[in-house]
N, C-alpha and C positions, 0 to 999 in steps of 0.2 A: 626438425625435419632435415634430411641428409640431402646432400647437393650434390644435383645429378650431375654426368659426365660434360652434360650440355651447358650446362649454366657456370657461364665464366665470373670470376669477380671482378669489380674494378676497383685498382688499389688506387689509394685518395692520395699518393704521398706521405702519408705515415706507418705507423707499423701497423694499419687495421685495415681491411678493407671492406667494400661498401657493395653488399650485392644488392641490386636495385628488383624490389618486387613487382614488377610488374613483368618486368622482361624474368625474372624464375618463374610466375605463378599465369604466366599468359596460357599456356595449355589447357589449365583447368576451370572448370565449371563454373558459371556465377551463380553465388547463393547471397540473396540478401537478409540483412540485419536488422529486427526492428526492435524498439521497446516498447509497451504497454506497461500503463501506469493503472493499478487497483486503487484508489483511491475514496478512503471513507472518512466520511467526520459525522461529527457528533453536534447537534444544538440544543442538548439540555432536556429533549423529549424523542428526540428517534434517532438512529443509525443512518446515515445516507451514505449512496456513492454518485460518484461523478461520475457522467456519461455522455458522450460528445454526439453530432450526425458524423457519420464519416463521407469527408468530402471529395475522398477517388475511389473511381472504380476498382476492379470492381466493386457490387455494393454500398454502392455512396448513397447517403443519404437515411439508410441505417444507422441504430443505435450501436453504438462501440464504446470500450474500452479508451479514454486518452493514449493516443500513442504516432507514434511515426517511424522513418525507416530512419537510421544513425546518421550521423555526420560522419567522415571517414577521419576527422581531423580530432574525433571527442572519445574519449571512454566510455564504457555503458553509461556510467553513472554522469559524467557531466552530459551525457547526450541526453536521458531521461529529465534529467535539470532544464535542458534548455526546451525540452517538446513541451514538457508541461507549464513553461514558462507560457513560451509562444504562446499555447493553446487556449489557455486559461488562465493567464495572466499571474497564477500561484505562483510564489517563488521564495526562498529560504525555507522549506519545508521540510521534514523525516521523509527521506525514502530509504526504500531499503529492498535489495534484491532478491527476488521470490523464487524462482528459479525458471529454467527455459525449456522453451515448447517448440520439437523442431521435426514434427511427422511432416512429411514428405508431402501429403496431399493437405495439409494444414488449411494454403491458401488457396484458391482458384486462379490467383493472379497471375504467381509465378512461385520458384520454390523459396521461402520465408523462414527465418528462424527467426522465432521472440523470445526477448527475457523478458520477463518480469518484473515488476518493481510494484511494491506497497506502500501505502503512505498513513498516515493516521494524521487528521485533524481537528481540531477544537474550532467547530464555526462558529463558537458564540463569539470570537475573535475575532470575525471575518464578514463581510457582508458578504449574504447568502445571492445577493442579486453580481454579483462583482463577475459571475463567470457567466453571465448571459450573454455578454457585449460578443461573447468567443463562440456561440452556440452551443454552447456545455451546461448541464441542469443535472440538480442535485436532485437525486431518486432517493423516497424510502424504501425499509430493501423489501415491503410486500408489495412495491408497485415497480420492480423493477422492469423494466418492457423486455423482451428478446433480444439476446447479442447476436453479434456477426462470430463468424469462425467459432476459437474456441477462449471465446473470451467471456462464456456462464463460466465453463470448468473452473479459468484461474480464477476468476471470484470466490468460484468454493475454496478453491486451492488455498487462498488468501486466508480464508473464513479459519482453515484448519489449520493456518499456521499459527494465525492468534490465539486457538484454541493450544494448542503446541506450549506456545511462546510465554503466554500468560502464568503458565504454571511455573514458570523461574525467573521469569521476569514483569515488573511491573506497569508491561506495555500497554493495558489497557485504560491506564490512569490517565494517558497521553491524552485520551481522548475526552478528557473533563476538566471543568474550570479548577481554581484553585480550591476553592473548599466545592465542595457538592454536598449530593442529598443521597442514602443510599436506595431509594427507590430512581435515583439517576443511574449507581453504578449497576444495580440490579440490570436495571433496561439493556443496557451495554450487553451484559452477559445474555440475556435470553435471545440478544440479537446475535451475538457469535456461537451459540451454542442451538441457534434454530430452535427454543422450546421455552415455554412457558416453566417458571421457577417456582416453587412456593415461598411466597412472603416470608412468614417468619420463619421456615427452617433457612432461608438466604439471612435475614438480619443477623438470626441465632451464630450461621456459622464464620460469617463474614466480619463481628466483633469480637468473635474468642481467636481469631486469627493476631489480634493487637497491634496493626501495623496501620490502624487510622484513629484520629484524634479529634475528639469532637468537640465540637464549639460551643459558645454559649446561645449564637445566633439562630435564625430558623430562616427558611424559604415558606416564605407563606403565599405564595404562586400559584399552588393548586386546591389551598383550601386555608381554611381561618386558623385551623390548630397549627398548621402549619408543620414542617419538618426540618427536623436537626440539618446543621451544616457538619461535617466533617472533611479532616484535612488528611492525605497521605505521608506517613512518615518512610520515605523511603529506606532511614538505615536499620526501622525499627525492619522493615522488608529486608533488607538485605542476610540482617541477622536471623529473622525466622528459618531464611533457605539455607543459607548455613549452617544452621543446626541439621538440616536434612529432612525440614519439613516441604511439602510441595501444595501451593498453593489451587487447589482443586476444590471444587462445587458439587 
């Protein structure tokens, strides 16, 4: 951005000088900056996301997205680090930036810009009660309750990036223990792609894929026969896409 006639610099004593933003950008408008965190994990039988009260106005006391307005001192991504830390006590987690939502009437508060940020988690990792002390509860995604603003949309938004993402990348794996069962990885999918799958045409096409390796062990959790464990081979993944195959259902 080009420096107006008005805005002088001050030189620090070196060859650089130091234009102080507050005194260039006082003229203009304040817009604030927040992050919202999409946040899903996985415990071995359903898809969830995390969802807080939100505790200012306006709207307080509705169901929301994790999020907050930035620290001026942090980058998106370590400000999203630290809300969700706060919040919910989560911390060394994936996120990763979804992208941002900045209409004009967004908020009622005042005028708001949010980015985005997704996360994928393995709660079988994690104690499911851990994010109650924070007022935050793990929704499955057919009982999620009504958001605030536009915080359905990026859920979907989310939903279609994994949908996106999965086809070149092996990011839905993220969201399973180390060996699983594929009526687990199945679940996963019908839960990002909103629709019931057929059983064995999913087994059928999801082992000629060859990039998972089964075990000798079973999960016998849901019934006495029990079901195979399988492990993901990520380089055998890697090489499949490189040949220019894409990983689709």
């Amino acid at each position: 951005m080009a420096m107006s006639l008005k805005q002088k610099p001050v030189f620090t004593g070196s060859n650089t000088c130091e234009i102080r933003p507050m005194e260039v950008y006082k003229d203009h408008g304040k817009v604030l900056v927040a992050v919202d965190c999409i946040i899903f994990g996985f415990d071995s039988k359903a898809l969830k996301l995390l969802l807080f009260k939100r505790k200012v106005a306006p709207l307080k006391g509705h169901w929301s997205l994790i999020g907050a307005f930035i620290n001026n001192e942090l980058s998106l991504h370590k400000a999203a680090e630290k809300i969700l830390f706060e919040t919910t006590g989560l911390n060394n987690i994936f996120l990763e930036e979804l992208q941002t939502y900045s209409k004009v009437d967004r908020d009622p508060g005042a005028r708001v810009i949010s980015v985005a940020f997704y996360s994928l988690i393995r709660l079988n990792e994690l104690d499911l009660e851990s994010v109650e002390k924070y007022d935050a509860h793990w929704f499955d995604f057919d009982q999620i309750p009504p958001l605030i603003l536009d915080h359905g949309q990026m859920v979907q938004d989310a939903i279609l990036k994994l949908r996106t993402k999965a086809i070149y990348n092996p990011v839905v794996f993220e969201l399973l223990p180390h060996e699983f069962t594929i009526p687990q990885l199945q679940l996963i999918y019908e839960c990002i792609h909103q629709k019931k799958l057929d059983n064995r045409n999913f087994r059928k096409k999801i082992l000629a894929f060859n990039f998972l390796v089964k075990s000798d062990k079973k999960d016998k959790s849901g019934s006495k026969k029990g079901a195979f464990l399988y492990k993901f081979d990520k380089e055998k993944f890697k090489l499949f896409v490189a040949k220019g195959h894409r990983f689709e259902l």
